[in-house]
Every structure is written in structure tokens, then in C-alpha cells.
C-alpha positions as CSV (number, residue, x, y, z in Angstrom):
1,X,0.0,0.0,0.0
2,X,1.4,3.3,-1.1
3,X,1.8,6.2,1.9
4,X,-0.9,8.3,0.2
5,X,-3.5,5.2,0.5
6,X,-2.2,4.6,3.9
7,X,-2.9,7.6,5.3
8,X,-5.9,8.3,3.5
9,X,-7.3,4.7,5.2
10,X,-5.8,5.5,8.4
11,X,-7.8,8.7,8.6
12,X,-10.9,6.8,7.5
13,X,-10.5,4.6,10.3
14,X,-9.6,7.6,12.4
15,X,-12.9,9.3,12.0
16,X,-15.2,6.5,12.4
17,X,-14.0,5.2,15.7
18,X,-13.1,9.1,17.1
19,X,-16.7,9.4,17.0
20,X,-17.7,6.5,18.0
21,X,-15.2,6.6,21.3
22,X,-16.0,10.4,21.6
23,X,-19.9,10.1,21.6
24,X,-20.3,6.4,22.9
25,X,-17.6,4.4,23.9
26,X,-16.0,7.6,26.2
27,X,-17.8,7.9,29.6
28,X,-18.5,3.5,29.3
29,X,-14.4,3.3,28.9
30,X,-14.1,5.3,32.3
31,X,-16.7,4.4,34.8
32,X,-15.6,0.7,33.7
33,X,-12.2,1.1,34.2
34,X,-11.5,2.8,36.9
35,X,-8.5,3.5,38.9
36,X,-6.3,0.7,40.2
37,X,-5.3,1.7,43.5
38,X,-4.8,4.9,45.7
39,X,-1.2,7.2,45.8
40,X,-0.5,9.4,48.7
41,X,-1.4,13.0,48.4
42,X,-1.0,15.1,51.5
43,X,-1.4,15.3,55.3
44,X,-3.5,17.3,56.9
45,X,-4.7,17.3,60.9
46,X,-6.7,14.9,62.5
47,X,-10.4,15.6,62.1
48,X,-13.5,13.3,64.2
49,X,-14.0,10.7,62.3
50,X,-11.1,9.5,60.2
51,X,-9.4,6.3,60.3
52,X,-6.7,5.8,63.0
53,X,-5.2,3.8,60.6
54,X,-4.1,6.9,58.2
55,X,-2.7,8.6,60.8
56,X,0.9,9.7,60.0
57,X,3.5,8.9,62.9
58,X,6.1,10.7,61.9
59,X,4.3,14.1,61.2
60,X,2.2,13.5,64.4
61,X,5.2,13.3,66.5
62,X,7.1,16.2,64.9
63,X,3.9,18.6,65.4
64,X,2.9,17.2,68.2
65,X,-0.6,17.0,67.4
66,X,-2.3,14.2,64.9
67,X,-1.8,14.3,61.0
68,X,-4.0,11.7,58.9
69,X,-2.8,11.1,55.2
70,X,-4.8,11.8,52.5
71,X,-4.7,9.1,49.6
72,X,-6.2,10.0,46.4
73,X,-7.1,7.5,43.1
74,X,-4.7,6.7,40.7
75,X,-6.7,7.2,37.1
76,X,-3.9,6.7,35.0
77,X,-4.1,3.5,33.3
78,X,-2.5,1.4,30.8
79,X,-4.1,-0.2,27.8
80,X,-2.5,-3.2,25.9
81,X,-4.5,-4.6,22.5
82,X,-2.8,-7.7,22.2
83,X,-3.9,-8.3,18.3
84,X,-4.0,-11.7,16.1
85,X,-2.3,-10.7,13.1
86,X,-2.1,-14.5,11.7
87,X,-3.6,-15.7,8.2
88,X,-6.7,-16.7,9.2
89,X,-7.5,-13.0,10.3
90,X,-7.8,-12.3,6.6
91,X,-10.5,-14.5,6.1
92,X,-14.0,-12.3,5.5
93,X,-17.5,-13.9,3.6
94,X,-19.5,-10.7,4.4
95,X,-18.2,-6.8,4.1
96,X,-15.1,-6.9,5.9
97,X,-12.1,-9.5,7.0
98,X,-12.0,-10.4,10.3
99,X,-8.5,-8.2,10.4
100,X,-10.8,-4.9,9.5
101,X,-12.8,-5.4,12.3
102,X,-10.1,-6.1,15.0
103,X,-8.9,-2.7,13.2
104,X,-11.7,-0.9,13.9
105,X,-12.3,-2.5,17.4
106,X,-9.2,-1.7,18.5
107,X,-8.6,1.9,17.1
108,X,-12.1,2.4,19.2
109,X,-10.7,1.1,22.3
110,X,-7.2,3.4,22.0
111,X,-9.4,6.8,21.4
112,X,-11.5,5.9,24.6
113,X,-7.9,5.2,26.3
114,X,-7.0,8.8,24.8
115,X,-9.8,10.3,25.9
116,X,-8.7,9.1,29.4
117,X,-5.6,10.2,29.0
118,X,-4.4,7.1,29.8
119,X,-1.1,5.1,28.2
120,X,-2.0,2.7,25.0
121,X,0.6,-0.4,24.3
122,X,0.2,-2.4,21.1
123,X,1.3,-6.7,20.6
124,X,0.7,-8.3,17.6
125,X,1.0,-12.1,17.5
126,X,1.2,-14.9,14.7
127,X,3.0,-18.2,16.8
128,X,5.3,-15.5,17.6
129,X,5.8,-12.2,18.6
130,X,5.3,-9.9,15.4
131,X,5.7,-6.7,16.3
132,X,5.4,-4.5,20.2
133,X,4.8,-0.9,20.7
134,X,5.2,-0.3,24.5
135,X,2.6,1.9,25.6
136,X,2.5,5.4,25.6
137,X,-0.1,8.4,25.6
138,X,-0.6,11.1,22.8
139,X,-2.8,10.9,19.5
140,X,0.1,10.5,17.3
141,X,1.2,7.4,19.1
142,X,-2.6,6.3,18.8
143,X,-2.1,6.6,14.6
144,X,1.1,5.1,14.5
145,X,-1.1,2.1,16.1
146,X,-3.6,2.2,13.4
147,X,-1.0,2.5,11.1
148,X,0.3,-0.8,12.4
149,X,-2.6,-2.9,12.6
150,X,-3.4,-1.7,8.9
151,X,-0.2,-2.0,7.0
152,X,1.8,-4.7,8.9
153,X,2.6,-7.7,7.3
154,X,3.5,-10.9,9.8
155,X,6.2,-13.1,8.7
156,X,4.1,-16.2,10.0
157,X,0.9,-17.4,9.8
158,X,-0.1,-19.7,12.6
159,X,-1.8,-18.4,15.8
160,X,-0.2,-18.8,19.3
161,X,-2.5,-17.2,22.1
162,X,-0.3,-18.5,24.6
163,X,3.1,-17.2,23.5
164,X,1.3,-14.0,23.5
165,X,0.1,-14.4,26.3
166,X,3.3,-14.9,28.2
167,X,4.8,-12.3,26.4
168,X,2.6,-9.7,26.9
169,X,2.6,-10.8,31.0
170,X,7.0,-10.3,30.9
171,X,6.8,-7.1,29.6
172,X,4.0,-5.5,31.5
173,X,4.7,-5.6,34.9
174,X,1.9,-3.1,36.2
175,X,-1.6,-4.0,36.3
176,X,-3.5,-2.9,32.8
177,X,-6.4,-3.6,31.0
178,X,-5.6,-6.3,28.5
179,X,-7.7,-6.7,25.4
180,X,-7.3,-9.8,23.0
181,X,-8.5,-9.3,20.5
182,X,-8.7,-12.8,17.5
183,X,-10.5,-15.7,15.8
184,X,-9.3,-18.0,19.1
185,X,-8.4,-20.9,16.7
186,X,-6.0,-21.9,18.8
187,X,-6.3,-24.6,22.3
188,X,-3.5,-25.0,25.0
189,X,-3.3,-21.2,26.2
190,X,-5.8,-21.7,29.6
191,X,-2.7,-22.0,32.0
192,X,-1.2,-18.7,30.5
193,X,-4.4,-17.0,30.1
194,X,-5.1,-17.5,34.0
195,X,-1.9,-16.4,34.6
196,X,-2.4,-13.0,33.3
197,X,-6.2,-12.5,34.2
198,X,-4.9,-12.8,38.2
199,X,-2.5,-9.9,37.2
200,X,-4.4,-7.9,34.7
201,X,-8.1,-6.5,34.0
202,X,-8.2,-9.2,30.8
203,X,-11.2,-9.4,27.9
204,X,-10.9,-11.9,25.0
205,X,-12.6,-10.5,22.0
206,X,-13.6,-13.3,19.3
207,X,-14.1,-12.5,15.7
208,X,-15.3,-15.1,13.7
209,X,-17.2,-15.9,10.3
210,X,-20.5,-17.5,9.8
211,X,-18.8,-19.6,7.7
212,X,-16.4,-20.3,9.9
213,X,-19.6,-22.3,11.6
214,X,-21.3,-23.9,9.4
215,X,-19.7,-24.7,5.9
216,X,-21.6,-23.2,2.9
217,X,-22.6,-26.4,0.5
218,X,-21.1,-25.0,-2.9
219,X,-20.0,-28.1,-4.4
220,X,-16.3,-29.2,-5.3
221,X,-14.2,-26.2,-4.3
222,X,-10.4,-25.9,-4.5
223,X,-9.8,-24.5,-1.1
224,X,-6.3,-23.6,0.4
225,X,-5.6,-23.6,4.5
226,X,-4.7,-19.7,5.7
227,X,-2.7,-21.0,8.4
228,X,-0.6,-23.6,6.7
229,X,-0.7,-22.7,3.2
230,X,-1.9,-26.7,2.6
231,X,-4.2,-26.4,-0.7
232,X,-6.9,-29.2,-1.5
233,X,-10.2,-29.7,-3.8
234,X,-13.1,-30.4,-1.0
235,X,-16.3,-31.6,-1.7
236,X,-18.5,-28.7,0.2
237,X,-21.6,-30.9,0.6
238,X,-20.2,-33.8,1.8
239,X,-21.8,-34.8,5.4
240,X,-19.1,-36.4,6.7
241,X,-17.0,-33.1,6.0
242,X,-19.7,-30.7,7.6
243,X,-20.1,-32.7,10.8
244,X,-16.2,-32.6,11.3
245,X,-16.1,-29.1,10.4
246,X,-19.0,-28.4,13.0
247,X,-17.2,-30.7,15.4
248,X,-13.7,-28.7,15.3
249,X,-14.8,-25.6,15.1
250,X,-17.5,-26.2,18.3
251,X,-14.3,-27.8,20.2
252,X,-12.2,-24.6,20.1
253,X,-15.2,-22.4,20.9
254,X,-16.1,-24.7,24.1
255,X,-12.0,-24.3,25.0
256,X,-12.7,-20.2,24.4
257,X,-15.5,-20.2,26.5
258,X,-14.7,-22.9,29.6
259,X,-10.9,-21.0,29.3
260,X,-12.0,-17.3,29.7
261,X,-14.7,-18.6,32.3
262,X,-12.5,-20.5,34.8
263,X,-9.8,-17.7,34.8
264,X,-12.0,-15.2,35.4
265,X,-11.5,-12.9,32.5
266,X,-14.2,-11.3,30.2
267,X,-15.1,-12.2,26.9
268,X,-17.1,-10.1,24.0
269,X,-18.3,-12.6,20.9
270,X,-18.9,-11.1,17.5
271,X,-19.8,-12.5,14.0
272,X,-18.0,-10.2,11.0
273,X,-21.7,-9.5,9.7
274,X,-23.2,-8.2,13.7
275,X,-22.9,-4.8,14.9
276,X,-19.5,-4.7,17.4
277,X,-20.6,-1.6,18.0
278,X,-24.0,-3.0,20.1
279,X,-21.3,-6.0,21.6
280,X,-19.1,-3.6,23.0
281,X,-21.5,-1.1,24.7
282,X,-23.6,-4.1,25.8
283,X,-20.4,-5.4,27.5
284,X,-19.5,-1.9,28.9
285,X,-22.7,-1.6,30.4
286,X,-23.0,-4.6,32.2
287,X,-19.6,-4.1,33.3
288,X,-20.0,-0.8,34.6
């Protein structure tokens, strides 16, 4: 993609989900979110009624009267998209690929962060680590992101949601709120998924196809494998095929939801042709 079709897609993208974070997405992203913790502000003298326990020892012994500390909320936060950037996010039947949508998701999510003023980190994952942008605040960090998730090219193409997992747990030592955003067709990542949902406000968003589901009977079709490059003629309407296609596609979407379930982190589900628009909101709200 050339730097003027870049750009002029970036700030496509840019207006959409400005809006939507501006006039939606804004006020959810903060009362759901809130601070992590309290920081130490000032002292001040005792008054009738506050908590022995804040009383400040050394101050109270150097006045010779009783000081109390004052702790105020920490509200700035850290945001890390942790983004599948694998083949099989390129895979679309309806108006956009599943990669357009984590796109848009996630340049929605990083105005609300902005909007916060809070810091916005960036992982993108194949069965490696692709590509990490440690977080930082500013709107021309927040394009450089979009940039990123629009123009990168992986140089794999399998999926490892526990590698990124780990990863993103090593190099984010503070608590954050952790959006992962893929297709989930992956297993083995529970253990390192509960890992970082003890540590780290965690939501798994899944993007998947209708297709994806239940496989369209259109005959003999010459189909390759995004993942693994593998290409075959398959024979569309053949039972046998549709029930194993149900059957592995229903296995990893029991492993997303049992996984996400037991370790305590949330999930948001979306289908390429829903509204993510109505899934995130609904999932603020409850949330909030």
C-alpha cells in the first residue's frame, strides 16, 4: 500500500471510531475502568472521624498533634491490544475480514484510552511475537497504532494465544487492562491465560465468520488452509466433512468459552456480519 492510500485509510478509520469513542464508547471506557489503587497525596490534621489507621506517625510526632494522610485515586491506566495478526485473520465472507474489524475495534478502544488520558501499548501475534509498541499516551502514538494494525505484514501465519500471552505478561509488569482481541483458533493457552487475568483486568474479544460455523454447501471447491498454506479440492456438501467441520470448530469455541470462564476474564463474541458496535456497549454496560 502506497503512503498516500495509507494515510488516506488510516484517517478513514480515524474518523469512524473518534466518533464512536467520543460520543459512545467515552464515559463506558471510564466508569468501567477505573483506577487501580490509591497514591499518597498530603497530610493534613486529624479531624473526628477519620481512620486511625491513616494517621501519619512521623508528622504526628514532629507537630505534636495528629496528622492523617490523604490518599487520592490513581486514574492513570495502561491499555494493551494484544492483536492476532495470523492468516486466518484475513479471512472475510461478508463486508469486511476479520483483520478490518479487529482494526476498527481496537482503534475504538485506544481513542476511549486517549480520551482518558491514559497510556496505549500495542502486541501483535502470529505463533510468535510480530511486532510490540510499549505503551505510551498522545494521538500521534494512537495513529502510529492504526497505522500498524493496517499496514503490517506478519512473517508467519499460525496463531499462538499463549506465547502472546506470556509475552505480553514479561513485559507488562503493572496492572493494565488487556484486550485480546482474535478468531481464538488456537487450544492450550488456559494455563497462560489465567496467569495474566490474576494480574491484569483481561477481555478476550472473538471474531469469527458465519462460515467459519457452518460450511456453505457449494460443491467441489479448490480451497487452500490460511494457516498452513496446505491447498486441496473439497467436496462442500459432503456430510461427513460438515459434521467434522462443526465438530472442530464447536471444540475450540467450548475451549474459548470454559478457558475465559474459569480464569476469570471477560469475553465479547462477534460475528464479522453483527454490529461490534451494540457488543461492546452491551459489554461496557454490564460491566459498569
Amino acid at each position: 500500500m502506497d503512503t498516500k492510500a495509507l494515510l488516506k485509510k488510516v484517517r478513514k478509520i480515524e474518523i469512524k471510531t473518534r466518533r464512536l469513542s467520543n460520543h459512545l464508547f467515552g464515559g463506558e471506557y471510564q466508569s468501567t475502568f477505573k483506577g487501580r489503587g490509591m497514591t499518597f497525596s498530603e497530610v493534613r490534621p486529624y479531624q473526628f472521624g477519620d481512620d486511625v489507621r491513616t494517621i501519619d506517625w512521623n508528622v504526628t510526632a514532629r507537630y505534636n498533634e495528629p496528622f492523617v494522610k490523604v490518599f487520592e485515586e490513581e486514574r492513570e491506566l495502561t491499555l494493551m491490544l494484544v492483536v492476532d495478526v495470523s492468516r486466518s485473520s484475513q479471512y472475510g465472507s461478508h463486508e469486511q475480514f476479520k483483520m478490518e474489524i479487529l482494526t476498527e475495534i481496537s482503534a475504538t478502544l485506544a481513542f476511549s484510552a486517549l480520551q482518558n488520558n491514559d497510556k496505549v501499548g500495542l502486541i501483535l501475534f502470529t505463533d510468535q511475537i510480530e511486532l510490540y509498541i510499549p505503551p505510551k499516551k498522545g494521538k500521534s502514538h494512537i495513529l502510529r497504532i492504526i497505522r500498524e494494525l493496517i499496514e503490517f505484514t506478519p512473517n508467519n501465519s499460525r496463531t499462538n494465544i499463549s506465547e502472546a500471552l506470556k509475552f505480553m505478561a514479561n513485559v507488562q509488569k503493572k496492572r493494565a487492562i488487556v484486550f485480546v482481541l482474535s478468531d481464538f483458533m488456537d487450544t492450550d493457552y488456559a494455563s497462560n491465560l489465567k496467569i495474566a487475568a490474576k494480574k491484569h483486568d483481561l477481555t478476550g474479544i472473538r471474531i469469527f465468520d458465519k462460515h467459519e460455523v457452518e460450511l456453505p454447501n457449494l460443491g467441489l471447491v479448490p480451497m487452500i488452509d490460511q494457516e498452513t498454506g496446505k491447498y486441496q479440492l473439497v467436496h462442500t456438501g459432503s456430510k461427513t466433512l460438515q459434521r467434522n467441520h462443526r465438530n472442530y470448530t464447536s471444540k475450540r469455541e467450548l475451549y474459548f468459552d470454559e478457558s475465559f470462564k474459569k480464569s476469570g476474564a471477560g469475553t465479547i463474541i462477534c460475528r464479522t456480519d453483527e454490529s461490534y458496535v451494540k457488543k461492546l456497549l452491551s459489554y461496557f454496560k454490564n460491566r459498569g
